[in-house]
C-alpha positions as CSV (number, residue, x, y, z in Angstrom):
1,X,-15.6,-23.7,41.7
2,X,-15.1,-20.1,41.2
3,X,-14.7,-18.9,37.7
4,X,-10.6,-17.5,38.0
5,X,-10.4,-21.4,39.3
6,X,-12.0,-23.0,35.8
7,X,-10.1,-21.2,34.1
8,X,-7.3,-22.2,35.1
9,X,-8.7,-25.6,34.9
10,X,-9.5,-25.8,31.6
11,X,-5.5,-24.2,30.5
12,X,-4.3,-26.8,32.3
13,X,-5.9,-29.7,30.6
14,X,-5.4,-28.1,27.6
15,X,-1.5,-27.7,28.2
16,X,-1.6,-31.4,29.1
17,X,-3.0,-32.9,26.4
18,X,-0.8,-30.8,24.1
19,X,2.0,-31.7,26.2
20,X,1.6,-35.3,25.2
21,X,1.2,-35.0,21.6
22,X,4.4,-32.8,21.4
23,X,5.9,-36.0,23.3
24,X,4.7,-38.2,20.3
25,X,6.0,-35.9,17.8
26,X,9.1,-35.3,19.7
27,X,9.5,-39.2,19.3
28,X,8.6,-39.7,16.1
29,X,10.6,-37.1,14.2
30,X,13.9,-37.8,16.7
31,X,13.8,-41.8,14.9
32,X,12.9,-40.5,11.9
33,X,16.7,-38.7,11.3
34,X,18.9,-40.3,9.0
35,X,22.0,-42.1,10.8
36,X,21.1,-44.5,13.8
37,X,23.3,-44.4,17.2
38,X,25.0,-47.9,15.8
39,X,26.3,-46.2,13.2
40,X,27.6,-43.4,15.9
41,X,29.3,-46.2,18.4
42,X,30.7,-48.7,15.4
43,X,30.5,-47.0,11.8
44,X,32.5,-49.9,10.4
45,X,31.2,-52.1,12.7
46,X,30.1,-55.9,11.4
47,X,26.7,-56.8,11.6
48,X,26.7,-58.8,14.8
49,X,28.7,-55.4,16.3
50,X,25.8,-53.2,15.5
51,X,23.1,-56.2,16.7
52,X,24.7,-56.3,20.0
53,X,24.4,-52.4,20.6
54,X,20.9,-52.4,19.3
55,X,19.7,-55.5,21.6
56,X,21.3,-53.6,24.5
57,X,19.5,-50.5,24.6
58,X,16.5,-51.8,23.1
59,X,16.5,-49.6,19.7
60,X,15.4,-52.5,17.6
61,X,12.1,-53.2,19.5
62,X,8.8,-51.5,17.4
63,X,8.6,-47.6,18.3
64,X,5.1,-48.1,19.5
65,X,6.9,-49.9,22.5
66,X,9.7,-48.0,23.2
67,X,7.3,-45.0,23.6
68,X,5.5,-46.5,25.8
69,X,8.2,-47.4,27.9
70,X,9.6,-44.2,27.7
71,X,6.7,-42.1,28.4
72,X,6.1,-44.6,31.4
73,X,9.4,-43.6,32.7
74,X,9.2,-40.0,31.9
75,X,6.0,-39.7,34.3
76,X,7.5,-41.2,37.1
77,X,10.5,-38.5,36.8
78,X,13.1,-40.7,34.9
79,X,14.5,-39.1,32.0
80,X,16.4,-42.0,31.3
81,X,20.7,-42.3,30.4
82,X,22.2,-41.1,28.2
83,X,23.5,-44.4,25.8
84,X,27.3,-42.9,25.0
85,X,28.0,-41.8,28.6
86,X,25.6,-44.0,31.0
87,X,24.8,-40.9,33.2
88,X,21.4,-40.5,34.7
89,X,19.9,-37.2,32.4
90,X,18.1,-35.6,35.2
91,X,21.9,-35.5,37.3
92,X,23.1,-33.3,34.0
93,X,20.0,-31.5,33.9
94,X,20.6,-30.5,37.0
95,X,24.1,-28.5,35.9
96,X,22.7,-27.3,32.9
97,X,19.3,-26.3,33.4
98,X,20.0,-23.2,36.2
99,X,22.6,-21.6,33.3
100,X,20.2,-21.5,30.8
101,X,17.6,-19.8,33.2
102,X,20.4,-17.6,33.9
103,X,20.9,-16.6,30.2
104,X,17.1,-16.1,29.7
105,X,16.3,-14.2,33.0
106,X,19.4,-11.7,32.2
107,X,18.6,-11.5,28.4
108,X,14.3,-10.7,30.0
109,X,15.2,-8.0,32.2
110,X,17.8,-6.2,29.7
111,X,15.3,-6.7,27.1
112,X,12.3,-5.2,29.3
113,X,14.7,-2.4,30.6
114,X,15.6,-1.2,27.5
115,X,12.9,-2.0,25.2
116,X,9.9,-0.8,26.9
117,X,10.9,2.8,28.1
118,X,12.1,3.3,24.4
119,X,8.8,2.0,23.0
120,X,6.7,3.8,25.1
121,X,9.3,6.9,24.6
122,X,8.2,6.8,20.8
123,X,4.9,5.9,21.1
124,X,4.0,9.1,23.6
125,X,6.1,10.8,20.4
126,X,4.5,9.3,17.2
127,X,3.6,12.7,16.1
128,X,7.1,13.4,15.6
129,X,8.0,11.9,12.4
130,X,12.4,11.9,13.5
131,X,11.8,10.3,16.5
132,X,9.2,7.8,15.3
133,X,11.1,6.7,12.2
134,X,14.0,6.1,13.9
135,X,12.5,3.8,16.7
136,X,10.6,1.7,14.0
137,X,13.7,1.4,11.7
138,X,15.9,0.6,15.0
139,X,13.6,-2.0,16.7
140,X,12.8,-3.6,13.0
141,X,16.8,-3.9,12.2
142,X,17.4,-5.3,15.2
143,X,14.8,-8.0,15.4
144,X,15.8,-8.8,12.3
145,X,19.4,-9.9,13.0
146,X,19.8,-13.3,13.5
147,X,21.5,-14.8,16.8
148,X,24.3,-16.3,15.0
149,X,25.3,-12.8,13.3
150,X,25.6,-10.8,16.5
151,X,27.1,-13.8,18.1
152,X,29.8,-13.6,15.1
153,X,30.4,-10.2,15.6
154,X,31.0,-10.2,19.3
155,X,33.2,-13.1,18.9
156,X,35.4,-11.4,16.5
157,X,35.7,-8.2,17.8
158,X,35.9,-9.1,21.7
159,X,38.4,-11.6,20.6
160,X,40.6,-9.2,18.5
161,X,40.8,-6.7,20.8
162,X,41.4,-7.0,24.4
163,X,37.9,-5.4,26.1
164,X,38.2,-6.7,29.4
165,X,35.7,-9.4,28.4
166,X,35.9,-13.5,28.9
167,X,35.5,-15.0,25.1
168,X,34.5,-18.9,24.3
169,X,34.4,-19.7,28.0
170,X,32.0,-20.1,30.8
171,X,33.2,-19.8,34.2
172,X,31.0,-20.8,37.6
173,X,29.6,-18.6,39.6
174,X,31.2,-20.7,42.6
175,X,34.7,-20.6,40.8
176,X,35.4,-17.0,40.4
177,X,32.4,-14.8,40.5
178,X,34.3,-12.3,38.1
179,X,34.7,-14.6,36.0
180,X,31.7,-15.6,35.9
181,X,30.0,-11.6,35.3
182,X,32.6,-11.5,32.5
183,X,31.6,-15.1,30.4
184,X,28.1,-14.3,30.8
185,X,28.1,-10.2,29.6
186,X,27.6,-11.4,25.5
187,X,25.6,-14.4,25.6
188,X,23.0,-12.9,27.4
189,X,23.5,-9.3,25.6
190,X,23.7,-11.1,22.2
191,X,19.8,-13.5,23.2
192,X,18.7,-9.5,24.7
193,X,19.2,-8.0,21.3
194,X,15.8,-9.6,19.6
195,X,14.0,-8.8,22.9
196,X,15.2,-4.9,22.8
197,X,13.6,-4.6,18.9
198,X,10.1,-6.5,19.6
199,X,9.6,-4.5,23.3
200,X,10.4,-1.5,21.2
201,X,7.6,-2.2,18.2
202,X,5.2,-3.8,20.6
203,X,5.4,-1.4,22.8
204,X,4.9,1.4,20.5
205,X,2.3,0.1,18.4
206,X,0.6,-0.9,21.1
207,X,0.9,3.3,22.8
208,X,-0.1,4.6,19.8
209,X,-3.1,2.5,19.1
210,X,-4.0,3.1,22.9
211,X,-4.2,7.5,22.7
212,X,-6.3,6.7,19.5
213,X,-9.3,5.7,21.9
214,X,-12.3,7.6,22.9
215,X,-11.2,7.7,26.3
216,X,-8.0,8.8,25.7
217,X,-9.3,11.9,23.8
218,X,-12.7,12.3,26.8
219,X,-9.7,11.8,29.7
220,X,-8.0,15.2,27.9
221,X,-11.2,17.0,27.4
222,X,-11.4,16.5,31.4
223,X,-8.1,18.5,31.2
224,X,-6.3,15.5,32.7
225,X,-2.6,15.8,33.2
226,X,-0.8,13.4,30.4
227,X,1.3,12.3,33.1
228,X,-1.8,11.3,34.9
229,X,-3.6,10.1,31.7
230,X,-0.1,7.6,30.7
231,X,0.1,6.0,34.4
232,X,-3.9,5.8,34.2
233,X,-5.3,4.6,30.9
234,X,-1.8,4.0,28.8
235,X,0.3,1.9,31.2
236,X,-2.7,-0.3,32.5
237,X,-4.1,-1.0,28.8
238,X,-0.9,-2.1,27.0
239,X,-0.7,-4.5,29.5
240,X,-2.0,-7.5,27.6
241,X,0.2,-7.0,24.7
242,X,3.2,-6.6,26.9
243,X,2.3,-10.1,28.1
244,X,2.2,-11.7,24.9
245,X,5.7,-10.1,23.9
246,X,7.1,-11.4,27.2
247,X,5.5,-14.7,26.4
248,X,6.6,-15.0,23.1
249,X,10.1,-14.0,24.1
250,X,10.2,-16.3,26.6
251,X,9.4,-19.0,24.2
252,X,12.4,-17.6,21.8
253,X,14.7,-17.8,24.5
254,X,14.2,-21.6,25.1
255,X,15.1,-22.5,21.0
256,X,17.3,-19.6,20.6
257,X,19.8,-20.2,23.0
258,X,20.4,-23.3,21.5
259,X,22.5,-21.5,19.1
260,X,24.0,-18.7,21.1
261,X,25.1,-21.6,23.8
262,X,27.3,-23.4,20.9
263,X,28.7,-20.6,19.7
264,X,29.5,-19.4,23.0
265,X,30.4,-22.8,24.5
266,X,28.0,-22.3,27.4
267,X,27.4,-25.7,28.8
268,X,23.6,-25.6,29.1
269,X,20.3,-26.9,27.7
270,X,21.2,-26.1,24.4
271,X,24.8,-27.0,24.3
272,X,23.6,-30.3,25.7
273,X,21.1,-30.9,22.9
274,X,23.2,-29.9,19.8
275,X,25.7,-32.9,21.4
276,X,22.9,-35.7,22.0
277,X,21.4,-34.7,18.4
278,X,24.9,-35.3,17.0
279,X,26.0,-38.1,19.0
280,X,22.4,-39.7,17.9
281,X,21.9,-40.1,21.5
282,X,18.1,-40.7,21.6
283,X,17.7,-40.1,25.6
284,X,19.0,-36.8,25.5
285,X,17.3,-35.6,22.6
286,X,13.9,-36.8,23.7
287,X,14.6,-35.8,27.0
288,X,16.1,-32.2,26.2
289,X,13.1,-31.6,23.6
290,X,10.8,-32.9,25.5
291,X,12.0,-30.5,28.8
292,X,12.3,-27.6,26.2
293,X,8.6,-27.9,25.0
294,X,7.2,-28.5,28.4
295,X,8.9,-24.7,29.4
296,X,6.7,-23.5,26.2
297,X,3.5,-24.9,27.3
298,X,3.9,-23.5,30.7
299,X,5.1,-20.4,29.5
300,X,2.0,-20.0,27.2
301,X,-0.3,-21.3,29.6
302,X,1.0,-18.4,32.2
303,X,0.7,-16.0,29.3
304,X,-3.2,-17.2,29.2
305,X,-3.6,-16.9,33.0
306,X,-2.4,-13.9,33.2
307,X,-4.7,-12.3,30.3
308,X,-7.5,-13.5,32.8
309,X,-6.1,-11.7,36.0
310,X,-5.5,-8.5,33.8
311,X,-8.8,-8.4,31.7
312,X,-12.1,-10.3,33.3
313,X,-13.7,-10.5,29.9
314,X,-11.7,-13.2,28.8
315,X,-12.2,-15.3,31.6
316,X,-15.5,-15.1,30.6
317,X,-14.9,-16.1,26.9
């Protein structure tokens, strides 16, 4: 087996095995919250009431078993039903999942479009306190806003004022395609926001700590052209930091559009959750978690591959 090929290997067992003791954590902490889905389906419900509903779906067997049974059923591809609606998961999965990859893979490619050509803008310009400043003051302000503020903000002022915008609805693609463009402009420009400020810093950081090399300053003794010197040594040596900000992004995307999805009222993953977590509908939560932490793991674990492709001493470590 060729080395590129045990490496991969060996992240994949890894991601496994971490895979399945998120799962027991996941269980764990989801039976663990006060409240029970009895007292969700009969509050005031006599005893026998709250017996029935418990038999029925199996809650009051030991949590060692229902585990089992429903990691057993996870790896043969059954998320289960959810207990207040009887629908299959996977079938709502299926509606909810493409819209949050829609949010994430708009909210990305803003992110990268702006971010990096601003970072690498002030980074080739660090010498210059003005422009320097301002980058790190702008890409540190606007990290550090959370979600739920810009979300706020968009709401209130695209709702006050007629902008042309579609506010606190989401509207298929395969229903009117304008519509759609128009429901999906803020939630993915309120999840790009966070990406903008940490491509800006990373990016930056990582330029400026790259012309501090001894090849950097030997490639200008050469009398090498600094176009020739940023597509040469700059571009291809940020590279690994850039991966870890698009990995780490990625990973923010997954829990933060929990959040911008319910304030929005986008119906996806995280929309979906915030409902099951409420309703104290077990399958859902398990299964939503569960989904959520597996596009983590893989995430991560392409992050890790990709360090290999770029840089051949770490396949080696």
């Amino acid at each position: 087996m060729s080395q590129i090929l045990k490496f991969i290997a060996f992240r994949v067992g890894s991601a496994l095995l971490t895979l399945i003791g998120v799962s027991m954590f996941i269980f764990v902490a989801i039976h663990m919250l006060p409240g029970s889905f009895e007292d969700v389906l009969a509050p005031r419900g006599p005893e026998e009431l709250r017996q029935q509903i418990a038999d029925k779906f199996g809650l009051n067997q030991p949590l060692p078993v229902q585990y089992v049974k429903w990691l057993s059923a996870v790896a043969t591809g059954d998320l289960g039903i959810s207990l207040i609606t009887q629908d299959p998961i996977a079938d709502s999965f299926a509606t909810r999942v493409p819209v949050t990859i829609e949010l994430a893979v708009l909210a990305t490619i803003t992110s990268a479009l702006i971010g990096i050509p601003l970072g690498l803008w002030s980074g080739l310009a660090h010498r210059r306190t003005a422009v320097s400043g301002i980058a790190r003051v702008a890409g540190s302000f606007i990290m550090s806003v959370p979600d739920f503020v810009i979300a706020s903000v968009f709401l209130y002022v695209f709702s006050r004022y007629s902008l042309g915008l579609t506010v606190g609805q989401w509207v298929p693609w395969h229903e009117d395609a304008i519509g759609h463009i128009k429901s999906v402009i803020l939630p993915a420009a309120t999840l790009s926001a966070v990406g903008i400020g940490l491509f800006i810093t990373t990016t930056r950081n990582a330029v400026i700590g790259v012309l501090s090399k001894d090849y950097i300053m030997a490639a200008q003794a050469r009398g090498e052209e600094p176009r020739d010197i940023v597509r040469g040594h700059v571009l291809r040596n940020i590279s690994n930091p850039l991966v870890t900000t698009l990995s780490i992004y990625l990973a923010y995307l997954i829990g933060g559009a929990i959040i911008v999805e319910y304030v929005y009222s986008v119906p996806g993953m995280g929309r979906f959750l915030v409902q099951g977590l409420l309703n104290r509908d077990y399958p859902i939560v398990q299964a939503t978690v569960l989904v959520i932490a597996c596009a983590v793991v893989l995430i991560n674990m392409a992050a890790d591959v990709a360090y290999g492709l770029i840089d051949p001493r770490l396949r080696k470590g």
